[in-house]
C-alpha positions in Angstrom: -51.4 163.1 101.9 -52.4 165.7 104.5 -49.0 166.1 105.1 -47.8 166.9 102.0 -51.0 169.1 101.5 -49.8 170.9 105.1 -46.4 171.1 103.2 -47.6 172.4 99.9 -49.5 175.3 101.8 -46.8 176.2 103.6 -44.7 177.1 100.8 -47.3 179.1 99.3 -47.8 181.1 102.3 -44.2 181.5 102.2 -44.3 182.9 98.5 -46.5 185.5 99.5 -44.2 186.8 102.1 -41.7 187.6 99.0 -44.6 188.9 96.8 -48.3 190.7 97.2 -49.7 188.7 94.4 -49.7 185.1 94.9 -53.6 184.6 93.1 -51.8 184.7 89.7 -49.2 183.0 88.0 -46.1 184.9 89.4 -42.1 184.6 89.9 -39.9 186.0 91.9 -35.8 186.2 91.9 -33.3 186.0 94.5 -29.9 187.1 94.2 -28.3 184.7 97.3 -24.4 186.1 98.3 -23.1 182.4 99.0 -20.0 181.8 101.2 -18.3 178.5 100.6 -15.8 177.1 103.0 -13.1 175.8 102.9 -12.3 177.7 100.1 -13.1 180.8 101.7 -14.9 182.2 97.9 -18.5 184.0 97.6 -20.4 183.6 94.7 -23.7 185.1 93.9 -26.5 182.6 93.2 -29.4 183.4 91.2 -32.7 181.5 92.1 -36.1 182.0 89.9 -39.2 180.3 91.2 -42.4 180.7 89.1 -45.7 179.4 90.4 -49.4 179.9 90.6 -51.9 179.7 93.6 -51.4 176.1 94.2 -47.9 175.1 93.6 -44.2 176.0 92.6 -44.2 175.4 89.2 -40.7 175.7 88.4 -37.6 176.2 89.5 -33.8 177.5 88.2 -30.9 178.6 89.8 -28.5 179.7 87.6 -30.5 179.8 84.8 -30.4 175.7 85.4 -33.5 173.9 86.1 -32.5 170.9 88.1 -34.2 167.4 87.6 -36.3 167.6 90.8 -37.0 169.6 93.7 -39.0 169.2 96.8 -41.0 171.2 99.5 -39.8 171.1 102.9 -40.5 173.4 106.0 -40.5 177.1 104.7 -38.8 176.4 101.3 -37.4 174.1 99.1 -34.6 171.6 98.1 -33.3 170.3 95.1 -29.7 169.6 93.7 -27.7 171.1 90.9 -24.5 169.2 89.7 -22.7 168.0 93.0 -24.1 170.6 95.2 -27.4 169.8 97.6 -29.5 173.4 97.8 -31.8 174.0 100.8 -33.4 177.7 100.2 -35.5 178.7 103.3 -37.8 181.6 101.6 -39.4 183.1 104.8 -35.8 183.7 106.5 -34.3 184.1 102.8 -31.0 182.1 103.8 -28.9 179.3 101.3 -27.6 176.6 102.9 -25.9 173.8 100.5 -22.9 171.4 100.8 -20.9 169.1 98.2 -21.6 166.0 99.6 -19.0 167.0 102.3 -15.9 168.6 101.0 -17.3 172.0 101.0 -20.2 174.1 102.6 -21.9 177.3 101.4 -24.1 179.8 103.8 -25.6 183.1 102.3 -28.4 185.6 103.0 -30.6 185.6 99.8 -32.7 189.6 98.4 -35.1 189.6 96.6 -34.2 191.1 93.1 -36.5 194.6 92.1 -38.3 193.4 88.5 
């Protein structure tokens, strides 16, 4: 339990390295330049994360809101369709794979709103 507190913390202090106001329910939006391998493409993710003081409250990317997502060190993960997602939000870097038979890297901004 005083792990997942430890956890739960730490992705709030993240949040409020991405915005000033973290005491009220708040978003922000990333706009993540993904390069996938082997196909050598780059697609442009969009990740929304809404939350309050306490917790991430919900999560999209793509405008999809996948099943589940958890904390971990400085972010999150969750899954959309084949494609595992780990967003760190204090380095603001994408890292996801398709259970093997492609990779995507990218550098993640957050979007002006």
């Amino acid at each position: 339990m005083r792990r997942l507190l430890h956890t739960l913390a730490w992705a709030v202090l993240s949040l409020s390295v991405l915005s000033p106001a973290v005491a009220a329910p708040s978003s922000v939006v990333l706009s993540c330049a993904v390069a996938y391998l082997p196909q050598r493409s780059t697609w442009v993710r969009e990740v929304r994360i809404d939350w309050d003081k306490k917790a991430i409250r919900r999560l999209r990317i793509d405008g999809v809101e996948p099943h589940g997502f958890s904390l971990i060190h400085q972010g999150v993960m969750t899954a959309v369709d084949n494609e595992r997602i780990q967003i760190d939000l204090v380095a603001r870097q994408w890292q996801s794979d398709f259970r093997g038979h492609a990779s995507g890297q990218g550098r993640c901004e957050t979007v002006p709103g």
